[in-house]
Every structure is written in structure tokens, then in C-alpha cells.
N, C-alpha and C positions, 0 to 999 in steps of 0.2 A: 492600518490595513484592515480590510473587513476579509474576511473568509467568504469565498464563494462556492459554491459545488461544479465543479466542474460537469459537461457533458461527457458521459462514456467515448471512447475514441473508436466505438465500433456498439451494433446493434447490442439488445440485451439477450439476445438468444444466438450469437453470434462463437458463443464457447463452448455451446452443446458439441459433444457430452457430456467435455469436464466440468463446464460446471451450468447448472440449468438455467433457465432464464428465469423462473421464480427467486436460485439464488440470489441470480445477479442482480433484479431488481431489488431483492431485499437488502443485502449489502453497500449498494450503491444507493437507492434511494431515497434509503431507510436509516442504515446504520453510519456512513460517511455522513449523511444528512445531518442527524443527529451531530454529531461532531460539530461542524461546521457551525449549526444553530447554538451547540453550547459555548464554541469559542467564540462566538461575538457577543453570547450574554454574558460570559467572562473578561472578555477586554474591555468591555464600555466602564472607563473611569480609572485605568490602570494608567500605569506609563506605558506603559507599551500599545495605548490606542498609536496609529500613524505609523508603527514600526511594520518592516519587511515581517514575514512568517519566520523563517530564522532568525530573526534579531528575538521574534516574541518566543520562540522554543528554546533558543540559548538563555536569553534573559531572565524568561520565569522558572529555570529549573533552581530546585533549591528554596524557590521564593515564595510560585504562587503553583502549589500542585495538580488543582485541577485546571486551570491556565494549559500550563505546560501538557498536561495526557492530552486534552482535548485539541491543542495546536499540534503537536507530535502526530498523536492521532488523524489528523487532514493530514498533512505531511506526507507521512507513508501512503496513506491512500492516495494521494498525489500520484504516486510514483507506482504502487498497486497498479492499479488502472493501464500504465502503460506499459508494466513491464508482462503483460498476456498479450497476446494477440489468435486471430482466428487463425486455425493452421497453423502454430505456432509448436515450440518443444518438439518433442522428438529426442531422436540421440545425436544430435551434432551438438559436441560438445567443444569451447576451446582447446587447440592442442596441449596447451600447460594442465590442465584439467584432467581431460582425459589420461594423457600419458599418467594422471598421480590416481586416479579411479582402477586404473588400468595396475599398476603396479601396487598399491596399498589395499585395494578391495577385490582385487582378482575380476575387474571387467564391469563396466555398465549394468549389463543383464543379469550377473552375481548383484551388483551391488543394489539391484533394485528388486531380487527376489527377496533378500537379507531383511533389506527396508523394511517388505511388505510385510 
């Protein structure tokens, strides 16, 4: 498998104001970039050319180190990417969540003055 960079699933200024759109470009098509570009010059000649992305992060850990950060590495950003959305967060939290935020941190708004 070769590694591709995926497109963003929404504009790059689309998260303002959490995060800017200089961030997001630089992150996304800079630093994920980066990623990507060094897990193919690391795969080419391994066994794990041809292999799924999880075959190549489970496989090379232990084996080939920088293999493994750099596949890992696109992985999460995989999943990064989709797990924001515009208008997104806030405080709806799952109920199992909550109710444990709720009773071990004294409340959301506590627990994220605490954080701060």
C-alpha cells in the first residue's frame, strides 16, 4: 500500500476559531504530508510493501522504528481529521460520560475550569 494524504473533510478555515486556518494548513499540509512522504520512503523494499496500513503499524513495531512512528503517525491523522467537525464539541457529552464527569469532577464547567 502506498500512503496517500487524504483531502480535509471540510474547508481549512472551517474550524476558526479553534483552530485557524494557517494551523490547519500547516498540520494538514505540511506535517501529515510529511508523514505520509516519509512512510513511502520507508516502505519501498520492506515486506510490508503491498501490506494494509494496519498490517504495516502492527508489523513494523519492535522491528523497523521509524517505519512504524511514520505509519502510526498517518493513522491517527486518519482519524484526526474526522474526529472535528465545523460546529462541532460543545457540552453534549455521552450519558455514561457525563454522569462520571458529573460525579468524580463535580460537573463539566468545574472540570474544565480545573483543566484550564
Amino acid at each position: 500500500m502506498t500512503f496517500t494524504l487524504p483531502d480535509l473533510p471540510y474547508a481549512h478555515d472551517a474550524l476558526a476559531p479553534y483552530m485557524s486556518k494557517e494551523t490547519l494548513e500547516f498540520h494538514h499540509d505540511k506535517h501529515h504530508q510529511a508523514y505520509v512522504t516519509n512512510g513511502n520512503n520507508l516502505l519501498k523494499g520492506t515486506e510490508f510493501e503491498g501490506k494494509s496500513l494496519e498490517e504495516i503499524v502492527k508489523g513494523s513495531f519492535g522491528k523497523n522504528a521509524a517505519l512504524f512512528n511514520n505509519a502510526g503517525q498517518h493513522y491517527n491523522h486518519l482519524h484526526f481529521w474526522n474526529w472535528m467537525k465545523p460546529n462541532g464539541g460543545g457540552d453534549k457529552l455521552p450519558g455514561r460520560l457525563a454522569k462520571k464527569i458529573d460525579e468524580d469532577l463535580g460537573g463539566l464547567d468545574k472540570f474544565k475550569a480545573d483543566f484550564a
